[in-house]
C-alpha positions in Angstrom: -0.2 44.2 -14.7 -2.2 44.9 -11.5 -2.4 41.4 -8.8 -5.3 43.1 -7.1 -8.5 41.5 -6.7 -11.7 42.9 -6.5 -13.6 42.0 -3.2 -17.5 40.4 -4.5 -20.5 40.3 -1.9 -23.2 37.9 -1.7 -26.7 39.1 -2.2 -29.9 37.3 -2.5 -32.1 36.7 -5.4 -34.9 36.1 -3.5 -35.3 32.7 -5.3 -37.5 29.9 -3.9 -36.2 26.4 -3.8 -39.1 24.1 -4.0 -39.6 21.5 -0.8 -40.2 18.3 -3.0 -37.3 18.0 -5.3 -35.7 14.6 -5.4 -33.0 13.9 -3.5 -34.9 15.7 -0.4 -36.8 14.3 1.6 -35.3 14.2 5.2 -33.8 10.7 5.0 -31.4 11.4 1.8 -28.6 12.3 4.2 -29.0 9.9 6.2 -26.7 6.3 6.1 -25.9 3.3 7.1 -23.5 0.2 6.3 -24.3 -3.0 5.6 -21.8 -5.4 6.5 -20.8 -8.9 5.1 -18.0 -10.4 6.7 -15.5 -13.9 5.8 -17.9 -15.1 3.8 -16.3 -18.5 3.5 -17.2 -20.7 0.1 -15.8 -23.4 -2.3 -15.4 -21.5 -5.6 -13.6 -22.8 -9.3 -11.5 -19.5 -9.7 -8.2 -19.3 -11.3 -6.7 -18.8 -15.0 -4.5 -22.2 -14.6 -5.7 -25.6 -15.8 -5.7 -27.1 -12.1 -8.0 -24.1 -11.2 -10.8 -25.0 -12.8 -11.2 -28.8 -12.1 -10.3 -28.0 -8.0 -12.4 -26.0 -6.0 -10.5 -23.4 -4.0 -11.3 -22.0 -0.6 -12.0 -18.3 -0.7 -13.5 -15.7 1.7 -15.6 -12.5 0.7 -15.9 -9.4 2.7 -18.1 -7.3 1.4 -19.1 -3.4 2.8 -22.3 -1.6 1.5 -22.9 2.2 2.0 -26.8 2.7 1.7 -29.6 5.5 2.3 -31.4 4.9 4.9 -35.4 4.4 4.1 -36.3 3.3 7.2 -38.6 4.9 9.4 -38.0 4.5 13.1 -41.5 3.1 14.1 -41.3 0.4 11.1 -39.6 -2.8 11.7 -39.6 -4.2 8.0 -37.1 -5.7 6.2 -38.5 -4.5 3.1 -37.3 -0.8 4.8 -33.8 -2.0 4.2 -31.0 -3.6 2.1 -31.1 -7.0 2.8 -28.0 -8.8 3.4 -29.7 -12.2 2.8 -30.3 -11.6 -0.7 -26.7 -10.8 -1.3 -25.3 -13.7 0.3 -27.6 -16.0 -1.8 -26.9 -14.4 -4.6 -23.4 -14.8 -4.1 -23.8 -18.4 -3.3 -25.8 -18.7 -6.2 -23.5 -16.7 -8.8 -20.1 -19.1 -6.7 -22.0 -22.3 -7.9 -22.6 -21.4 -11.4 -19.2 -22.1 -12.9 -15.6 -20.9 -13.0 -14.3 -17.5 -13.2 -11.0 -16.9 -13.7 -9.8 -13.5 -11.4 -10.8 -12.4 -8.6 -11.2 -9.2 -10.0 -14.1 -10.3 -12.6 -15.6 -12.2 -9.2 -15.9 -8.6 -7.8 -17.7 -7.0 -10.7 -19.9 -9.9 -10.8 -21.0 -9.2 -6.6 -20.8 -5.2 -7.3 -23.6 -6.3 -9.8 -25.4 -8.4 -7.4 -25.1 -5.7 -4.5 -26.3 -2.7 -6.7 -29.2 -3.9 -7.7 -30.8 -2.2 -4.4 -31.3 1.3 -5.6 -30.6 2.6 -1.7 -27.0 1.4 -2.1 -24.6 4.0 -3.0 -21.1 2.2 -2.8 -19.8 -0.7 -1.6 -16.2 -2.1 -1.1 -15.1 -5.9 -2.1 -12.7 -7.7 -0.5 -11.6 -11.9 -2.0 -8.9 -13.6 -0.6 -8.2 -17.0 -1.6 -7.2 -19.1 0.9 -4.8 -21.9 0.2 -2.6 -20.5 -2.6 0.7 -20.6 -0.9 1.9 -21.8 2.2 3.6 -19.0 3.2 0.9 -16.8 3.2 -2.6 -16.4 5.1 -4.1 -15.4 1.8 -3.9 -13.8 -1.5 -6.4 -11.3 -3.3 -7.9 -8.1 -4.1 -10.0 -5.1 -2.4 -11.9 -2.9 -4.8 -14.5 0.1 -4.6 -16.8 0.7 -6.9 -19.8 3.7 -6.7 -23.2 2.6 -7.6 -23.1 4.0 -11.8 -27.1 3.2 -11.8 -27.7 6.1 -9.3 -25.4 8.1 -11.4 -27.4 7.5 -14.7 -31.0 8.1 -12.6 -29.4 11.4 -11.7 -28.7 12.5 -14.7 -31.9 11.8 -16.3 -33.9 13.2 -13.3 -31.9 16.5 -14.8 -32.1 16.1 -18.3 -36.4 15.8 -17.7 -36.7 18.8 -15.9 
């Protein structure tokens, strides 16, 4: 058997690319990170008994990756992802009852945070607080990508 390889060039079909596919306009490379820091709140979380009469201390970092919409001239909030709706919305979501694991807690904010079709990923990171004594804090970090861009994607394909 012969381990040569055959060399291949690159010519051009002379194929035309249209300008106004999605995906590219001159702002889809372009972004930016929201960022939601020690978010400190009074949450029932925990799979023991004590856990869900007590409210624990936790803190909530959150990082958002997002396109950026925005055009220079325009100072509109409506141009960006708003932090202020996901912090309610956490709030909100914190006050509604217990949840036992952190990680559940995390899919519950990924939900909150992907909402806002311009975000593309986002990290969360729970700590509780006041588990242990010996200890700062206890929790989890996950990363999710945004799965409703994913689907839009695909169906943007499968139409055309």
């Amino acid at each position: 058997m012969s381990s040569e390889f055959k060399k291949f060039k690159a010519i051009s079909t002379g194929s035309w690319v249209p300008e106004n596919i999605p995906g590219s306009d001159k702002n889809s490379d372009k972004l930016y990170k929201i960022l939601i820091e020690d978010l400190t709140l009074n949450a029932l979380i925990g799979i023991h008994d004590y856990e869900q009469k007590k409210k624990q201390k936790i803190s909530i970092s959150i990082e958002i990756q997002a396109k950026e919409k925005f055009v220079e001239s325009e100072d509109n909030i409506e141009n960006v992802v708003s932090y202020e709706h996901i912090v309610n919305n956490i709030k909100l979501l914190i006050n509604s009852g217990h949840t036992g694991l952190l990680e559940t807690l995390a899919e519950e904010i990924f939900q909150i945070c992907f909402k806002d079709m311009r975000v593309l990923n986002a990290k969360v990171n729970i700590k509780k607080l006041q588990v242990f004594k010996e200890t700062k804090s206890v929790g989890v970090e996950i990363f999710r990508k945004n799965k409703n861009i994913e689907e839009k994607k695909i169906k943007l394909s499968l139409t055309r």
